[in-house]
C-alpha positions as CSV (number, residue, x, y, z in Angstrom):
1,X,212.8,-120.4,245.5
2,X,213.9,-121.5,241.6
3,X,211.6,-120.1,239.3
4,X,212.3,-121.4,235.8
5,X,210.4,-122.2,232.5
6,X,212.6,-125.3,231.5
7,X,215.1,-127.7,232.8
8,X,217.6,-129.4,230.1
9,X,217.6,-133.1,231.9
10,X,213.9,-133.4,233.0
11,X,213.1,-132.7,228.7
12,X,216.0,-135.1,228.1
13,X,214.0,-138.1,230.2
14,X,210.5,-137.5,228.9
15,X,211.9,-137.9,225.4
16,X,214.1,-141.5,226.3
17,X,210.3,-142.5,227.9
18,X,208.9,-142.2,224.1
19,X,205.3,-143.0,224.3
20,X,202.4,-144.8,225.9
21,X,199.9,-146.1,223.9
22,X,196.2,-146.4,224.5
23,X,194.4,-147.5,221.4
24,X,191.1,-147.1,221.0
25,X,189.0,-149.9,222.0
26,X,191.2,-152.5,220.0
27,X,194.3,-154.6,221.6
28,X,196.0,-151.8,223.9
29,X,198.5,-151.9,226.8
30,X,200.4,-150.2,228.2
31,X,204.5,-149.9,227.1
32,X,206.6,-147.6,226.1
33,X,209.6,-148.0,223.5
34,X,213.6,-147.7,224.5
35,X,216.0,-145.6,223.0
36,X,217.1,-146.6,219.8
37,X,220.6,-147.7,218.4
38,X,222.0,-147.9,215.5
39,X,223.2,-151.8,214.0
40,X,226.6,-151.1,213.2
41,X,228.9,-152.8,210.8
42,X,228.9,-155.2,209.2
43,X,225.1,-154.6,208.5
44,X,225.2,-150.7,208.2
45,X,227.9,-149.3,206.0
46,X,228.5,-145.6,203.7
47,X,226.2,-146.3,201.1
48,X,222.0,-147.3,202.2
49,X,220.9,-150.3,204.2
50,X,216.8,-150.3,204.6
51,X,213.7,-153.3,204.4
52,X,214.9,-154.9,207.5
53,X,213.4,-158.1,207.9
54,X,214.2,-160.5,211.3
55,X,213.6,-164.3,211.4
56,X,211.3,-165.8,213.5
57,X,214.0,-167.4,216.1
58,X,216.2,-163.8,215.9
59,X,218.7,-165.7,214.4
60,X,219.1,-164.3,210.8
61,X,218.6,-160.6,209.7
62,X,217.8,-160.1,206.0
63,X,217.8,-156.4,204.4
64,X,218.0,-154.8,201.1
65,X,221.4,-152.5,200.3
66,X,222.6,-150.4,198.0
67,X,226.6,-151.3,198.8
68,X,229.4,-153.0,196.2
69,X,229.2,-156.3,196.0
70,X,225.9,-157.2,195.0
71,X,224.9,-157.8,191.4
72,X,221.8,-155.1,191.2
73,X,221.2,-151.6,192.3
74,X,219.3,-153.1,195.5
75,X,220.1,-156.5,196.6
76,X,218.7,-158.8,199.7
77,X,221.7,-159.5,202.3
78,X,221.8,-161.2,205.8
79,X,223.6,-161.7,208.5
80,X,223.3,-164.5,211.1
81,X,223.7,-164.8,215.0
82,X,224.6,-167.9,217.4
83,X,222.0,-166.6,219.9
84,X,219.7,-164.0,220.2
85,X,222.7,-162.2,222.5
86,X,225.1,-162.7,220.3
87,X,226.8,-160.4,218.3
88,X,225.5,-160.5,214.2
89,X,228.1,-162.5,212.3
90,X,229.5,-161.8,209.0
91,X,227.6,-160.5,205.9
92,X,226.3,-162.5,202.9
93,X,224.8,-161.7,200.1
94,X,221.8,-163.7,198.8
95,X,223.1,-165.0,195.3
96,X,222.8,-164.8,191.9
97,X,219.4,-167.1,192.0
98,X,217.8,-164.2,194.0
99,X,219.9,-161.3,193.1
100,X,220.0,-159.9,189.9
101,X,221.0,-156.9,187.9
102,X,217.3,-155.5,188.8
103,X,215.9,-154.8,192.3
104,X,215.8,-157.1,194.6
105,X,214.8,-155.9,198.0
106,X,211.9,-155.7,200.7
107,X,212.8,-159.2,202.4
108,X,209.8,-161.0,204.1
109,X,210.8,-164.5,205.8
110,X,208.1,-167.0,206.9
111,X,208.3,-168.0,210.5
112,X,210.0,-171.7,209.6
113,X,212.7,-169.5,207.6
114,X,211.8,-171.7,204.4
115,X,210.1,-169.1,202.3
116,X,210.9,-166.1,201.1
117,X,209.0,-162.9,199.9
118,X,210.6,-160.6,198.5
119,X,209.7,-157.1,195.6
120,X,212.0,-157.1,191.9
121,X,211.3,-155.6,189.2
122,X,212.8,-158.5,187.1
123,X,211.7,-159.2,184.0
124,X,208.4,-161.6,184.1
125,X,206.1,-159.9,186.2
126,X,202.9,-157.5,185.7
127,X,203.8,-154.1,186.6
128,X,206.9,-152.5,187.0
129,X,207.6,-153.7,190.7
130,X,206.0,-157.2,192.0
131,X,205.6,-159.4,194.5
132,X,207.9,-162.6,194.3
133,X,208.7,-165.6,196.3
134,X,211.9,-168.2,196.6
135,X,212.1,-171.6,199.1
136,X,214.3,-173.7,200.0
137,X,214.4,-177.1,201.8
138,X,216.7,-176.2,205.1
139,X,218.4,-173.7,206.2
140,X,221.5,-174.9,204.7
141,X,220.1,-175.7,201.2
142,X,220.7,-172.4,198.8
143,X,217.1,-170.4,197.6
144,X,215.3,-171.3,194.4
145,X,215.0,-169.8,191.3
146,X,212.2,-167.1,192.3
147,X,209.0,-167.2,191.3
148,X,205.9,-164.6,190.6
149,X,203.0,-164.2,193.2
150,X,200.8,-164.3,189.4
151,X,198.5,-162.0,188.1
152,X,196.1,-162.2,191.3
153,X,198.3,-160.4,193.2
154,X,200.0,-158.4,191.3
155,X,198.7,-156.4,188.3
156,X,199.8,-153.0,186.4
157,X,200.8,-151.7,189.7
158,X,203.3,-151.2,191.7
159,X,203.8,-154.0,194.2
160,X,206.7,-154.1,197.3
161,X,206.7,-153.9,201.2
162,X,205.4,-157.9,201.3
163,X,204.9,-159.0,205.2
164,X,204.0,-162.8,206.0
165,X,201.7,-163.6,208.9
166,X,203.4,-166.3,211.5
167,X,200.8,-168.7,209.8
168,X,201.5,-167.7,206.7
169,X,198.0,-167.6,205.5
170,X,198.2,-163.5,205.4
171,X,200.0,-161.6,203.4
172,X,200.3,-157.3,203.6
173,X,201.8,-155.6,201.2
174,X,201.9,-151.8,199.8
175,X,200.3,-150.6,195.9
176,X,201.6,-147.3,195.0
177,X,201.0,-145.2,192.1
178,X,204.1,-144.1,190.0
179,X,204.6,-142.4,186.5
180,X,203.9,-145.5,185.0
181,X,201.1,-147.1,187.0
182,X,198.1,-146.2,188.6
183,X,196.7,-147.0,192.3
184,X,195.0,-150.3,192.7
185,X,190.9,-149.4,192.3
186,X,189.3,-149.5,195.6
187,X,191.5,-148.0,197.4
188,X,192.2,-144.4,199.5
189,X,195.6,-142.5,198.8
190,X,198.5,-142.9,196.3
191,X,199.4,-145.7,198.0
192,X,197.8,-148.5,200.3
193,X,198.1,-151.1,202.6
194,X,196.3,-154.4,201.0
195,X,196.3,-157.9,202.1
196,X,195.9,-161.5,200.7
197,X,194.9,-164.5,202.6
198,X,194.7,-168.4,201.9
199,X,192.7,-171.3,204.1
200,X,196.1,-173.1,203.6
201,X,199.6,-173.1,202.3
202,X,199.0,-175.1,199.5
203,X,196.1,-173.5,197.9
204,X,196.0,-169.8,196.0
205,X,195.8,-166.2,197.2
206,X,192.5,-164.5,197.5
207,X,192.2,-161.1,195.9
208,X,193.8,-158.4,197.5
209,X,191.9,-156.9,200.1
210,X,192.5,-153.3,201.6
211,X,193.1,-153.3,205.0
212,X,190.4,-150.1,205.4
213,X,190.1,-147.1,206.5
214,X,191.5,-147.2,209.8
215,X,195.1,-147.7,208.1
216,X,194.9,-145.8,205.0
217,X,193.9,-142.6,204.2
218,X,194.4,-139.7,201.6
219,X,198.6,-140.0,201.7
220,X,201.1,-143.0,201.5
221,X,200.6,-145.4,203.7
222,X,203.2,-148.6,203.1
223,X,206.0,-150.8,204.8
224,X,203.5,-152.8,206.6
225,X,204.9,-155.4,209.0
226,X,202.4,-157.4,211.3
227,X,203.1,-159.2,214.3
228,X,203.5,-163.1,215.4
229,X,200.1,-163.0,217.0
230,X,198.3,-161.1,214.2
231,X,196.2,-158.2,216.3
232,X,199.3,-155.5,215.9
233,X,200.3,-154.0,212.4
234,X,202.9,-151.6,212.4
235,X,203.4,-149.5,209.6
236,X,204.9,-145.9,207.7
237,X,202.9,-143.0,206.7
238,X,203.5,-139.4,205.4
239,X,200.1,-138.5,206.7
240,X,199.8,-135.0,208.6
241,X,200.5,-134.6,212.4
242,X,203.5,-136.4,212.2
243,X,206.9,-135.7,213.0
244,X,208.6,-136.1,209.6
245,X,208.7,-137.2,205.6
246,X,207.2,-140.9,206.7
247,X,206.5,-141.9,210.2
248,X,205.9,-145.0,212.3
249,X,202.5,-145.8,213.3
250,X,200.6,-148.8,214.5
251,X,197.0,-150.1,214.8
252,X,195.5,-153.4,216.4
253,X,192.6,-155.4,216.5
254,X,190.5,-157.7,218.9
255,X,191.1,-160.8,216.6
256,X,192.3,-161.4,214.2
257,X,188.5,-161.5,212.3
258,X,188.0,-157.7,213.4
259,X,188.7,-154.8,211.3
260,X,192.2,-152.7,212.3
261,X,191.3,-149.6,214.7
262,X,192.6,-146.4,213.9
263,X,196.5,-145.9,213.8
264,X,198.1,-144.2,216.7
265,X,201.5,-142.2,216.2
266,X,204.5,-144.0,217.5
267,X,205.7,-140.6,218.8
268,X,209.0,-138.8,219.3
269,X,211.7,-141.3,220.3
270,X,211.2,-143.4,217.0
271,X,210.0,-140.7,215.0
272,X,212.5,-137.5,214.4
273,X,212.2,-134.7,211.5
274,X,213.6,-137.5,208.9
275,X,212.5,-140.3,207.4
276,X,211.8,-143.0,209.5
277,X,209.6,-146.2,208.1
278,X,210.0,-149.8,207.4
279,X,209.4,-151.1,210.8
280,X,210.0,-154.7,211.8
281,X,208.6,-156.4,215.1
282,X,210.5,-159.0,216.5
283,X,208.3,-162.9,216.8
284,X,208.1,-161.9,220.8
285,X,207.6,-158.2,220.5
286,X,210.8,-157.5,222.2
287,X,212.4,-154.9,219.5
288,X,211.4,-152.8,217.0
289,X,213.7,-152.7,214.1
290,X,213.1,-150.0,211.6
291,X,215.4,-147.9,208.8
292,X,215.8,-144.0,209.2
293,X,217.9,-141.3,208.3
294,X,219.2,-139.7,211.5
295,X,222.4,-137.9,213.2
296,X,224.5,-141.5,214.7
297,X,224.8,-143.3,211.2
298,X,227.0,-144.9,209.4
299,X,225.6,-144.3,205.8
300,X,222.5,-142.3,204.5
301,X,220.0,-144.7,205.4
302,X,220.6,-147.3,208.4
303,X,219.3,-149.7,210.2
304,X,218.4,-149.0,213.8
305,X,216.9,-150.9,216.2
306,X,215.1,-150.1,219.9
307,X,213.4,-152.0,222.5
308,X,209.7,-152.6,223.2
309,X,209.3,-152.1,227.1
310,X,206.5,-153.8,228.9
311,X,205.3,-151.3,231.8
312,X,204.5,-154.2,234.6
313,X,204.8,-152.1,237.8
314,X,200.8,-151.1,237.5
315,X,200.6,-149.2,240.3
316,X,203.3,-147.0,240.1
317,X,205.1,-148.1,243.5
318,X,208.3,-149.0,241.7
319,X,208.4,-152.7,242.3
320,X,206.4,-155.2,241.1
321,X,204.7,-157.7,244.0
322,X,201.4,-159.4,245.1
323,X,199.4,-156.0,244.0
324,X,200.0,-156.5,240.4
325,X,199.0,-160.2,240.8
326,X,196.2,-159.5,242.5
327,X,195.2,-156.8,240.0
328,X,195.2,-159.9,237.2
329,X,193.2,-161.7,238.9
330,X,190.7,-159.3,239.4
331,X,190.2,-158.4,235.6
332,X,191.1,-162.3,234.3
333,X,189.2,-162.7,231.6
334,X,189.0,-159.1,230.3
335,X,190.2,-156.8,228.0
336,X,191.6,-154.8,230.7
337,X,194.7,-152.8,229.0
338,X,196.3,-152.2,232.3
339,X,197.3,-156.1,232.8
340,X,197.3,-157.5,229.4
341,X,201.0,-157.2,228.8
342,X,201.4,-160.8,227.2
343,X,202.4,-162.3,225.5
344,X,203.5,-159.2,223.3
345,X,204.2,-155.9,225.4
346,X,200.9,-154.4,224.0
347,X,198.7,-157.5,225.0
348,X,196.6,-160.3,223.2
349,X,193.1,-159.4,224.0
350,X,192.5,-161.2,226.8
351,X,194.0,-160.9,230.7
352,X,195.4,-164.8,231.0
353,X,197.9,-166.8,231.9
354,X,200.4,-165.6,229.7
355,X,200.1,-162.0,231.5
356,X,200.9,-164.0,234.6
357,X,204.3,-165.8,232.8
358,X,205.5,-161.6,232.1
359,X,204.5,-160.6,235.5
360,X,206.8,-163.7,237.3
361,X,209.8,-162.8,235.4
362,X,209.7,-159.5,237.3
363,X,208.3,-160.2,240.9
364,X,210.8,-158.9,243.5
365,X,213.4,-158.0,241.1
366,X,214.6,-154.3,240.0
367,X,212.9,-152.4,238.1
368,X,213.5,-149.7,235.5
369,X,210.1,-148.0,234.5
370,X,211.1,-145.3,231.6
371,X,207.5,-143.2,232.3
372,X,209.1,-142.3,235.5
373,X,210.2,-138.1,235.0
374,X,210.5,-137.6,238.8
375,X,211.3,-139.4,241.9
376,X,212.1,-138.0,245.1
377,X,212.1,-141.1,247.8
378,X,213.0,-138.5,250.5
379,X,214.8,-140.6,252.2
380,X,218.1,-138.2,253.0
381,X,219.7,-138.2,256.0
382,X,221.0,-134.4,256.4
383,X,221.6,-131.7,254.0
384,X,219.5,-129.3,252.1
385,X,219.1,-131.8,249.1
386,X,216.5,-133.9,247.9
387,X,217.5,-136.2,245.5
388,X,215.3,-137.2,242.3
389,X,216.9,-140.7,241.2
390,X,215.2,-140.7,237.9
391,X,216.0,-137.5,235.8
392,X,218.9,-136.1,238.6
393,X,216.1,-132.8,238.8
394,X,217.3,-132.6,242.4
395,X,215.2,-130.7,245.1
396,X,216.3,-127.8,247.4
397,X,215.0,-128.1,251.1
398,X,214.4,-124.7,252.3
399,X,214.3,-123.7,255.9
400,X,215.6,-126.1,258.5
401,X,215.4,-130.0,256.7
402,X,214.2,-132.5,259.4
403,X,215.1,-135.9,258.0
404,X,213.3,-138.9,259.6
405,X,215.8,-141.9,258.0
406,X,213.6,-144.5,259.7
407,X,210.1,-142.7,260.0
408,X,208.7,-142.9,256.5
409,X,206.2,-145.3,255.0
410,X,208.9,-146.4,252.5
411,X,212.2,-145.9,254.1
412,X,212.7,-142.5,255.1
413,X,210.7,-139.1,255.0
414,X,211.2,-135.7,254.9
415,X,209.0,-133.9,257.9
416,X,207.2,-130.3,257.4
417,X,206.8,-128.2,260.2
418,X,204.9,-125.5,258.2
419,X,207.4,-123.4,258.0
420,X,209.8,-126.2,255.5
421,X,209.2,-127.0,251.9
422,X,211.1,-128.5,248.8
423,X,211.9,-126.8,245.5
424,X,212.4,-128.6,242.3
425,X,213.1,-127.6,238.7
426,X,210.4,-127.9,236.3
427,X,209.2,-131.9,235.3
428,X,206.4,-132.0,233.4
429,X,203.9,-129.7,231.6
430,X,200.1,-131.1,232.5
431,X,199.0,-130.3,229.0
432,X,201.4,-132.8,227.4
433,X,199.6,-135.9,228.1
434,X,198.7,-138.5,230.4
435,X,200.4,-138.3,234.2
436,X,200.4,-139.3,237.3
437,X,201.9,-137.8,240.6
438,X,201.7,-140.2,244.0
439,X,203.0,-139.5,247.3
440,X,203.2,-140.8,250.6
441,X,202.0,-138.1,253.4
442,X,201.1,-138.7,257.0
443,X,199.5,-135.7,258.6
444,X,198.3,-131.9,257.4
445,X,195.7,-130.0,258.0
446,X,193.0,-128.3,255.7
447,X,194.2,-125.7,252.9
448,X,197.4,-127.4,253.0
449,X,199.9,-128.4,249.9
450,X,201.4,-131.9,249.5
451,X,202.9,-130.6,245.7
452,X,202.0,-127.7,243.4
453,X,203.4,-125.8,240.7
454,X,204.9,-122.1,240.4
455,X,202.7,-120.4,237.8
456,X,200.2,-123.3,238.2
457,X,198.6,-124.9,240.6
458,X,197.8,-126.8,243.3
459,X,198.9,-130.7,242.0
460,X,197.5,-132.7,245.3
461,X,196.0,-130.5,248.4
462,X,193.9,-131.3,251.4
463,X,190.4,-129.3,250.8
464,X,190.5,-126.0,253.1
465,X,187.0,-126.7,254.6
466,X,187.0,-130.9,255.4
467,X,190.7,-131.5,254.8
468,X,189.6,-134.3,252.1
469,X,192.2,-135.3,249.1
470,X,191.6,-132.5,246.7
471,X,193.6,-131.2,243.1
472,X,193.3,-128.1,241.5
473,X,194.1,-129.7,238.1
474,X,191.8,-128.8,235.2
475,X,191.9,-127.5,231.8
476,X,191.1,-124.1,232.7
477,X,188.2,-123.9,230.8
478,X,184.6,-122.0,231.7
479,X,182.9,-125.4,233.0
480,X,186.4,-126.6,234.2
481,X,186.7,-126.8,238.4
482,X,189.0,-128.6,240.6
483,X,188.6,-131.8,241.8
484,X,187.2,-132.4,245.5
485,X,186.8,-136.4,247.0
486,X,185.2,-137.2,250.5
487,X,188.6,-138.9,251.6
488,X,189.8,-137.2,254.6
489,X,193.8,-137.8,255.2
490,X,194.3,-135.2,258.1
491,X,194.2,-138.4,259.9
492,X,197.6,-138.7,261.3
493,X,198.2,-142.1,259.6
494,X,199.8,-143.0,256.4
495,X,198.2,-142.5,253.3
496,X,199.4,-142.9,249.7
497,X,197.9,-140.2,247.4
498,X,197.7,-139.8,243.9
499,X,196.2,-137.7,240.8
500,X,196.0,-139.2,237.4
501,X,195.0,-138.0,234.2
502,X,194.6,-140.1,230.9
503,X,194.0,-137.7,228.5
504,X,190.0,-137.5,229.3
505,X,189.5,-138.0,232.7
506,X,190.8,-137.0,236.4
507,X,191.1,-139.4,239.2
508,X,192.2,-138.9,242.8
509,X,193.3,-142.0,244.6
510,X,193.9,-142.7,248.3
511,X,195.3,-145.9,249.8
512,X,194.5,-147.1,245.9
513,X,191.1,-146.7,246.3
514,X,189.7,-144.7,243.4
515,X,187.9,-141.4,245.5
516,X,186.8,-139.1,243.0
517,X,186.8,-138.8,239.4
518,X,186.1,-136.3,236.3
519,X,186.3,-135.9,232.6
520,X,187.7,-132.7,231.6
521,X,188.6,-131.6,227.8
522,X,192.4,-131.4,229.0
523,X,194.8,-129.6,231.6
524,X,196.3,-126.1,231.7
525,X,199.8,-125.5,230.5
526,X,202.2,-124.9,232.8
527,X,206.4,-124.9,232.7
528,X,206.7,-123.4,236.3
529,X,209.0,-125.3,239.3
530,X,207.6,-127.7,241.7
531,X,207.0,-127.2,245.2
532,X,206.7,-130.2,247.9
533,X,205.0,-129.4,250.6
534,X,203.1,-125.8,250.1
535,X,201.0,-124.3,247.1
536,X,202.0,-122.6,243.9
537,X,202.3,-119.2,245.6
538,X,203.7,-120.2,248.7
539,X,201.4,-119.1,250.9
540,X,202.0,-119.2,254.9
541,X,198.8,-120.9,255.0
542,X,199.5,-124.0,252.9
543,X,202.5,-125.2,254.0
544,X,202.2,-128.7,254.8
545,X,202.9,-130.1,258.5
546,X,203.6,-133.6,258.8
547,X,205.3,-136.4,256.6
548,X,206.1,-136.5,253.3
549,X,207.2,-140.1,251.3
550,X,208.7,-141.4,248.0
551,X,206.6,-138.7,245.7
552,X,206.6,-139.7,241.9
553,X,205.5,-138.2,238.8
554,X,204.9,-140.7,235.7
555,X,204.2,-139.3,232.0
556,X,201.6,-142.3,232.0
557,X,198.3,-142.5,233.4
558,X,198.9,-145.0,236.3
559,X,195.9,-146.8,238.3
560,X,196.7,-148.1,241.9
């Protein structure tokens, strides 16, 4: 049997699945972020690219840089595209209207491309950095001469990070303190988050208003950027329990009247030991561009950009069919976070329409679901392995493997004869986070293992007195016990299992029917192998007999 605390590839795959978010009880769903790749030439170069800003129709890319040719020590650049899959085109600096020999940077470009925010410290303003705006009449016409936000918005400050809503009645921006200013009164750290807003484009901005507490806090908290639909604002902060000098974070909101909920960490495959901040969300949600200083770059500060991934297969069956449609149906009209994955990847508040357009675009088609550590389909033909297609942690059948190509509920099975079980590396530690594991089985008796862990325990059993779905999964803790449902499976028919936990509470599933539940204050640690098919110590007595099917273990807390 492999007894080992670690395995290399299975760590390398629960870092590419980044992070599922569940916030609070504003806008949430769930979706996890891709990995992340660097521009290139010709927008990152040796010297500093940074305050990436992406047009509406993902057709031009403006940023501030530090490289030769410009007229300042930070100018605004861009680069255009034909199409969204094209390739970005050559380079151009702004101009002498917008660049100067002072600092021109922190782009912000309204959604019909026309007008353009932007921080200087140019002569003319109120503090030392301000907020300033140029227009022009198309997209072929050159930008105007730039012109101050006024006094209302900025003052003896220090003004930058500018972000325009779609509508562009909003408008974030960061207030820092510096030797020669002071933080903005009213607000919570040496420097804040504030907006503006406007009942229309014509008339003047309000005072600035700080977003609250749920965004800012007793550190810096700036590069705001919010999204096209105006319930997600992503932001950097170098607040503790991060990763880093300045992390990415995000909070949301019901509408776009509520208050923002409390940030949630963007977690480890954005944020490194480095710097990682000025985030920048694409009009559809699609990508996440941000600037960071990280091994892969061309300069010290680039430009890097990763995807936003929709998680769409609910149920954690690896396809996505009439279940998941069903399941929108159901909760149409809710909140519900599991189905409101549209028209952004993190939802709108309401389970609609749109989350039926993002659902048809995947019906029937492959799938790849970056929350899935571990998959073993089972569905061999001969041999003593038993493959994991998605983190290569393959199994080892010991004793005598009796495939069953054609006898499994989803293609093949593996069968157990009590006397046959599968060792795999360690997958996942259950203190980590939310999971799921979900199996097929057909058969067993009571006191029998479908999947447990060396050193831990028993991940999904059959109870040793009614033979009922069962998990010895809980923190650990004095009040902490296993968790028992009235669900017999030693039925000798198909049934799909499953555990899940989301962080507060345990469920056990059978045929997707929800059959017992629990809250527990977390889940014991454990780095120890996996065994299919008998318990943690490998016990004569709870080896499994009968069929085994397509297990799979998800770092997110899936609901069938």
């Amino acid at each position: 049997m492999k007894r080992t605390k670690g395995n290399e590839m299975a760590l390398a795959c629960l870092a590419i699945a980044a992070v599922v978010l569940l916030i609070g009880e504003a806008v949430k769903a769930d979706f996890i972020f891709g990995e992340p790749t660097n521009l290139g030439a010709p927008i990152n170069s040796p010297s500093s690219e940074f305050d990436v800003c992406v047009s509406a129709d993902g057709l031009e890319l403006y940023f501030g840089s530090l490289r030769a040719g410009g007229f300042g020590g930070n100018d605004i650049w861009v680069v255009g595209r034909a199409t969204v899959k094209a390739p970005w085109a050559a380079l151009q600096n702004l101009g002498s209207t917008v660049n100067t020999p002072y600092d021109c940077t922190d782009p912000s470009i309204s959604a019909d491309g026309l007008t353009l925010y932007f921080r200087s410290d140019r002569p003319g303003g109120y503090g030392r950095t301000d907020l300033w705006v140029t227009t022009r009449l198309t997209k072929d016409d050159p930008w105007s001469e730039p012109a101050n936000l006024g006094p209302t918005v900025n003052g003896p400050y220090d003004e930058g990070d500018p972000s325009i809503s779609a509508d562009g009645l909003s408008l974030y921006f960061s207030e820092w303190s510096s030797p020669e200013s002071h933080p903005r009164p009213g607000g919570h750290g040496s420097s804040d988050i504030w907006v503006v807003t406007r009942p229309t484009i014509e008339t003047p901005w309000s005072e600035p208003v700080n977003v609250g507490p749920g965004v800012n806090g007793a550190y810096n908290d700036w590069h705001p950027c919010v999204s096209a639909h105006g319930l997600a604002l992503f932001f950097a902060s170098d607040r503790s329990g991060g990763l880093g000098r300045d992390d990415l974070y995000m909070t949301t909101r019901v509408t776009t009247a509520d208050p923002w909920g409390e940030a949630v960490h963007l977690g480890p495959t954005i944020n490194t030991s480095l710097w990682d901040e000025n985030p920048e969300i694409s009009a559809d949600g699609s990508i996440l561009y941000f600037d960071a200083v990280r091994p892969g770059g061309m300069g010290e500060l680039d430009l890097w950009q990763l995807p936003v991934i929709t998680l769409v297969d609910f149920n954690g069956d690896g396809k996505v069919d009439g279940s998941e449609v069903s399941a929108v149906a159901d909760r149409w009209g809710t909140n519900d976070s599991l189905c409101d994955i549209g028209p952004m990847p993190w939802g709108d508040g309401v389970v609609d329409l749109e989350d039926l357009k993002v659902l048809a675009e995947y019906i029937e088609k492959p799938i790849v679901d970056g929350t899935l550590v571990a998959h073993w389909a089972l569905d061999e033909a001969e041999g003593p392995v038993a493959h994991d297609s998605a983190c290569d942690n393959d199994g080892t059948v010991a004793g005598d493997p009796l495939w069953c190509p054609d006898g499994g509920a989803v293609g093949g099975a593996l069968a157990f004869g009590g006397a046959t079980f599968v060792s795999a590396d360690f997958a996942l530690n259950p203190k980590e986070g939310p999971f799921s594991v979900l199996a097929w089985v057909k058969g067993g008796a009571p006191g029998q293992v479908i999947l447990s862990q060396e050193g831990g325990t028993d991940w999904l059993a059959l109870d040793p007195t009614t033979g009922a779905l069962m998990s010895g999964l809980h923190s650990g803790s004095r009040l902490s016990r296993a968790l028992y449902s009235d669900a017999v499976i030693a039925d000798n028919a198909w049934h799909r299992v499953g555990f899940t936990w989301d962080g507060f509470s345990r469920s056990l599933y059978v045929d997707d029917i929800l059959v017992a539940e629990g809250d527990d204050v977390g889940l014991a640690e454990c780095y120890g192998g996996l065994n299919i098919g008998c318990g943690k110590s490998a016990a004569p007595d709870t080896f499994f007999t009968g069929l085994i099917d397509d297990v799979r273990i998800y770092n997110r807390a899936v609901r069938p």
